[in-house]
Short mmCIF file of the C-alpha atoms (twelve columns), coordinates in Angstrom:
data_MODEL
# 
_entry.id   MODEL 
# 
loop_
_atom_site.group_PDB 
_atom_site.id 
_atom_site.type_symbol 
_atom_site.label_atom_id 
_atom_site.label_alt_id 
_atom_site.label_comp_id 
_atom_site.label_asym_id 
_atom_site.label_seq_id 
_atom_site.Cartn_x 
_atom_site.Cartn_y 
_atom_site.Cartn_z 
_atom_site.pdbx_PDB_model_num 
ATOM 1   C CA . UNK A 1   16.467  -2.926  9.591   1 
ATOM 2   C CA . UNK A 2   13.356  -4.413  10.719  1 
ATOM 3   C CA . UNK A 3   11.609  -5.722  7.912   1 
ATOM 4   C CA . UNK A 4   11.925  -5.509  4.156   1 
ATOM 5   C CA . UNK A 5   8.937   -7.226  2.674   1 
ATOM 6   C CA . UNK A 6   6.951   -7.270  -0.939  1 
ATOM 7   C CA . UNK A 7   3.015   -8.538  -0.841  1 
ATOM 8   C CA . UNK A 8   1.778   -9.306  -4.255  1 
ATOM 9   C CA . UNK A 9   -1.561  -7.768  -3.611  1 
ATOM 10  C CA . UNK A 10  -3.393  -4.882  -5.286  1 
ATOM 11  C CA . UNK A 11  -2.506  -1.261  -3.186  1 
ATOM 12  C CA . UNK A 12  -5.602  -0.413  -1.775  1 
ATOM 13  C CA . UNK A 13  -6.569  3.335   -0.132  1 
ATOM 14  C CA . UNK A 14  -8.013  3.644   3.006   1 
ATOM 15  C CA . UNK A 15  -11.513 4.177   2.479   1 
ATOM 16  C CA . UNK A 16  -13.319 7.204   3.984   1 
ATOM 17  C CA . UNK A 17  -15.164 6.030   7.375   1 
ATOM 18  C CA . UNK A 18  -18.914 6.513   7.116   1 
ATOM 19  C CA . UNK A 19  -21.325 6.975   9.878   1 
ATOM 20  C CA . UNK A 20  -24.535 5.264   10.711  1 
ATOM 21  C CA . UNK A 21  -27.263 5.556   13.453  1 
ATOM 22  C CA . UNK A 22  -27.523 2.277   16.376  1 
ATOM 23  C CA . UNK A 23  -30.127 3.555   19.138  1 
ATOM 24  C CA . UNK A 24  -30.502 7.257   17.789  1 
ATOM 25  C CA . UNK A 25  -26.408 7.614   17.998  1 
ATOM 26  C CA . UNK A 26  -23.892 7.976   15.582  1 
ATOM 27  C CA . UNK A 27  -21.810 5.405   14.813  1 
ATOM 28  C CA . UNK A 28  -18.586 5.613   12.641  1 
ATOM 29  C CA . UNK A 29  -16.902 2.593   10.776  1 
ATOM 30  C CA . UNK A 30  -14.735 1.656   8.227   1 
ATOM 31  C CA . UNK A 31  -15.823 0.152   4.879   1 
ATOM 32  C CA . UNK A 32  -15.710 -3.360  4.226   1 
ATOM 33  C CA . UNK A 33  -13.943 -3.124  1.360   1 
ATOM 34  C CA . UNK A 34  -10.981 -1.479  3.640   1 
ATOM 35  C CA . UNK A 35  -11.415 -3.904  6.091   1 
ATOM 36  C CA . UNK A 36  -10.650 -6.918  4.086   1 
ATOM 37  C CA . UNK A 37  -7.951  -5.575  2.406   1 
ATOM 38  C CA . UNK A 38  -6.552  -4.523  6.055   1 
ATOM 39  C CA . UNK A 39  -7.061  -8.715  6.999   1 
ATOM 40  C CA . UNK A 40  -5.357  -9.785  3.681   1 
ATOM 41  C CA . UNK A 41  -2.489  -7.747  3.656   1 
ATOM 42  C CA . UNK A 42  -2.224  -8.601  7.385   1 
ATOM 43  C CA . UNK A 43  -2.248  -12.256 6.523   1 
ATOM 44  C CA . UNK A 44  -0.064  -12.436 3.611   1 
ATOM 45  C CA . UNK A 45  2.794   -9.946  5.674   1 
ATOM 46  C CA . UNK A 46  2.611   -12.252 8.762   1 
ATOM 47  C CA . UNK A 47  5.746   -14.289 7.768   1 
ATOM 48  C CA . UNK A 48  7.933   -10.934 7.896   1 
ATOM 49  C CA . UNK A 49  6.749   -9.795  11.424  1 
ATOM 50  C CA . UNK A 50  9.204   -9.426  14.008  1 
ATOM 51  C CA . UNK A 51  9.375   -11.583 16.799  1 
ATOM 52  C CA . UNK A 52  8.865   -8.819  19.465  1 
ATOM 53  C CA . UNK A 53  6.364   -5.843  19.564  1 
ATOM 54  C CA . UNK A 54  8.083   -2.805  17.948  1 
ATOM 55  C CA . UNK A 55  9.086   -0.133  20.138  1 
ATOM 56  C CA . UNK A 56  10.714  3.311   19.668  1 
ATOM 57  C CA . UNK A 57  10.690  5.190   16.650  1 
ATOM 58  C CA . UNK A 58  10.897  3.959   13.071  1 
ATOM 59  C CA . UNK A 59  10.910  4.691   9.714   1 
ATOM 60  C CA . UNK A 60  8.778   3.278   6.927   1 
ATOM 61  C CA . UNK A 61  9.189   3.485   3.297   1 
ATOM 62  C CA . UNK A 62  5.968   1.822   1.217   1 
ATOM 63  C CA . UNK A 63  5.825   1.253   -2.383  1 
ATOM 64  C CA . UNK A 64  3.127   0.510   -4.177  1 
ATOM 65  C CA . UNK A 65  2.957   -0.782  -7.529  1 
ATOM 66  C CA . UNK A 66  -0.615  -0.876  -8.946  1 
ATOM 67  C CA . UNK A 67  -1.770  -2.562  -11.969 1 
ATOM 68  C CA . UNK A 68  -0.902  -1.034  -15.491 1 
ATOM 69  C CA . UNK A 69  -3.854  0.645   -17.182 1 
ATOM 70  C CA . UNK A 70  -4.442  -1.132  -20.717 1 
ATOM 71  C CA . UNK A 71  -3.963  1.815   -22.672 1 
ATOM 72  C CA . UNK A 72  -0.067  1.824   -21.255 1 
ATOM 73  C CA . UNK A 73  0.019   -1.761  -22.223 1 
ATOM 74  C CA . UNK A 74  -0.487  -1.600  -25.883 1 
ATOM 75  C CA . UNK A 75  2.626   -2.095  -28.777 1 
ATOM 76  C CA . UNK A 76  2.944   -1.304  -31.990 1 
ATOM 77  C CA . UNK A 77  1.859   -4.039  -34.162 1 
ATOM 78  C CA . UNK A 78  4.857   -3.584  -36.373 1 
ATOM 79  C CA . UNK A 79  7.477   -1.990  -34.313 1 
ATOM 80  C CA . UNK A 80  6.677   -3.863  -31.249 1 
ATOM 81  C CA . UNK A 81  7.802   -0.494  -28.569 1 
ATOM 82  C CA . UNK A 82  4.832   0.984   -26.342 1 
ATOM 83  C CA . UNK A 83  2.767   3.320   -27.546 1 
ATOM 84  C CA . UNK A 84  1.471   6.480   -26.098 1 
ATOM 85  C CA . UNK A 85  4.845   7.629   -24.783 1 
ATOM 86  C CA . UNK A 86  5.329   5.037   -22.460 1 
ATOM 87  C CA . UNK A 87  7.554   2.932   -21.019 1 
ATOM 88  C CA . UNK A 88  8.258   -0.680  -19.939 1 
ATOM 89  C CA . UNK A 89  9.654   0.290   -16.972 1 
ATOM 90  C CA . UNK A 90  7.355   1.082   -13.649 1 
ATOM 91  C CA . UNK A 91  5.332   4.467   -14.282 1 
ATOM 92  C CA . UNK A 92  4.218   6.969   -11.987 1 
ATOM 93  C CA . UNK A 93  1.079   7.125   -11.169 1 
ATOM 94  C CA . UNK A 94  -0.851  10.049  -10.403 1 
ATOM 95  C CA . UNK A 95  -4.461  9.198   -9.984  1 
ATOM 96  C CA . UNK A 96  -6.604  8.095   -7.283  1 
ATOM 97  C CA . UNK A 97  -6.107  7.048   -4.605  1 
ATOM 98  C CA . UNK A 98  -3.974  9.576   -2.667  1 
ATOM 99  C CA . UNK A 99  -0.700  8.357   -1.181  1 
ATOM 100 C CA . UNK A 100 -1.542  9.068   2.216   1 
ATOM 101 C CA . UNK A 101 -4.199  6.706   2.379   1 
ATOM 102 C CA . UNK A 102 -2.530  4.349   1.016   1 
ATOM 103 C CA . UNK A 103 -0.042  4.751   3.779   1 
ATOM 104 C CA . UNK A 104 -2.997  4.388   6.146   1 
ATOM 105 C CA . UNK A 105 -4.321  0.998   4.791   1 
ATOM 106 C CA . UNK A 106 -0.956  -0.273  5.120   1 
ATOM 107 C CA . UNK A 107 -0.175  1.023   8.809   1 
ATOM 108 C CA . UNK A 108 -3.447  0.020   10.333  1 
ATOM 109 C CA . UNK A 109 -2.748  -3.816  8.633   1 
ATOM 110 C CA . UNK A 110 0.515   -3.543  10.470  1 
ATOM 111 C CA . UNK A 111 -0.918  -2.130  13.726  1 
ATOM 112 C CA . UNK A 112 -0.220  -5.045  15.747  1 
ATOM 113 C CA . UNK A 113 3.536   -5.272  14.888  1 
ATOM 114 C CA . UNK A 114 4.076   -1.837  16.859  1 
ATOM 115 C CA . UNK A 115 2.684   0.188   19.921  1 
ATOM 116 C CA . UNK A 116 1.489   3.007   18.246  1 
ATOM 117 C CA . UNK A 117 1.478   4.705   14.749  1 
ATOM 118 C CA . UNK A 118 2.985   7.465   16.429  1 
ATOM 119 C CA . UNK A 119 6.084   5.679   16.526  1 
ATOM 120 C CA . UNK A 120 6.399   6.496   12.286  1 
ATOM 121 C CA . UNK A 121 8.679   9.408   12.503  1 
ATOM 122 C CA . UNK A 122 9.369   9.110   8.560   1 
ATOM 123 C CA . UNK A 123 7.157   7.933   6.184   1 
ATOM 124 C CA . UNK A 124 7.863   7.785   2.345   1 
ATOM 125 C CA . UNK A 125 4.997   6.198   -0.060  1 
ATOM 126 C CA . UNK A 126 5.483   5.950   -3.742  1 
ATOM 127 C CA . UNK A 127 2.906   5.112   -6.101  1 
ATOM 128 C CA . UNK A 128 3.900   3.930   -9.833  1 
ATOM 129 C CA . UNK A 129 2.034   1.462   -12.071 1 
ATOM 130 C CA . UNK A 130 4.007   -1.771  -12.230 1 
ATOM 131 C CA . UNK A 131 6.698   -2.460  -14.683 1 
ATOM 132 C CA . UNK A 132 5.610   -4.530  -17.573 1 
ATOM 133 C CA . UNK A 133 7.188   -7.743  -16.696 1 
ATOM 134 C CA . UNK A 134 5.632   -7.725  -12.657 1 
ATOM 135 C CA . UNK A 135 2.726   -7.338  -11.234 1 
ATOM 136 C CA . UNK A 136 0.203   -5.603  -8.853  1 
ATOM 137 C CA . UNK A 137 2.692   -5.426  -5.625  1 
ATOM 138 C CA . UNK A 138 3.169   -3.504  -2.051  1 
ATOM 139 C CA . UNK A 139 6.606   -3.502  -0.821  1 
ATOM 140 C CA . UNK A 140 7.523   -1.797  3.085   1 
ATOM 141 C CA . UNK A 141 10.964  -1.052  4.513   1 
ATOM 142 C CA . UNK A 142 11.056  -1.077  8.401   1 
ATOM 143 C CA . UNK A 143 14.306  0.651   9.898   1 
ATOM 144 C CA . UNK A 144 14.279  1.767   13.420  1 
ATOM 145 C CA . UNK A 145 15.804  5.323   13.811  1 
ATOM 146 C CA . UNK A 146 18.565  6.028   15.712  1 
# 
């Protein structure tokens, strides 16, 4: 294994680039909102990166727990269980945004611990809103394949 980290930061989704015009040219860029996610993530995942550049191809599992929508969060005033059908344990989630780019906002942080994203041979993402006793969370598995 590589790494094996968890980031308690909100999952983010790569935003869509947009395109401007500098000089009568068009100019793509990502938004800023992507961007400083990309720099935070970066930041608060620097104490997990290997030593040397990765090389060769590897595997990468990312889970990402985003925060629980209030109307999952509500109990029974007498009983005290959830109501609505749900759970205290993590939840899936399947609204916005997409797991994919998810997946990219958390590669492109990562860029400089590896040559290339073409290295990611296998890539798993699961999206679920957090469990009731954690929080807002990203956690990535590094293994290099065989």
């Amino acid at each position: 294994m590589i790494a094996d980290f968890t980031v308690a930061i909100d999952p983010h989704g790569k935003g869509r680039p947009r395109a401007t015009s500098v000089g009568g040219k068009a100019r793509m860029f990502t938004p800023s909102k992507t961007r400083k996610w990309e720099r935070a993530f970066s930041l608060l995942a620097k104490p997990y990166q290997p030593d040397e550049v990765i090389t060769g191809p590897i595997r990468v599992s990312i889970r990402a727990e985003f925060a629980r929508p209030k109307y999952m969060s509500k109990r029974s005033a007498k009983t005290g269980e959830m109501l609505g059908g749900f759970g205290e344990n993590a939840q899936w989630m399947t609204a916005r945004p997409d797991a994919d780019n998810v997946a990219k906002s958390v590669l492109d942080a990562l860029a400089h611990w590896y040559k290339d994203d073409a290295q990611v041979v296998a890539l798993e993402v699961v999206k679920v809103y957090h469990a009731m006793d954690s929080a807002p969370s990203v956690r990535v598995t590094i293994r290099a394949m065989a």
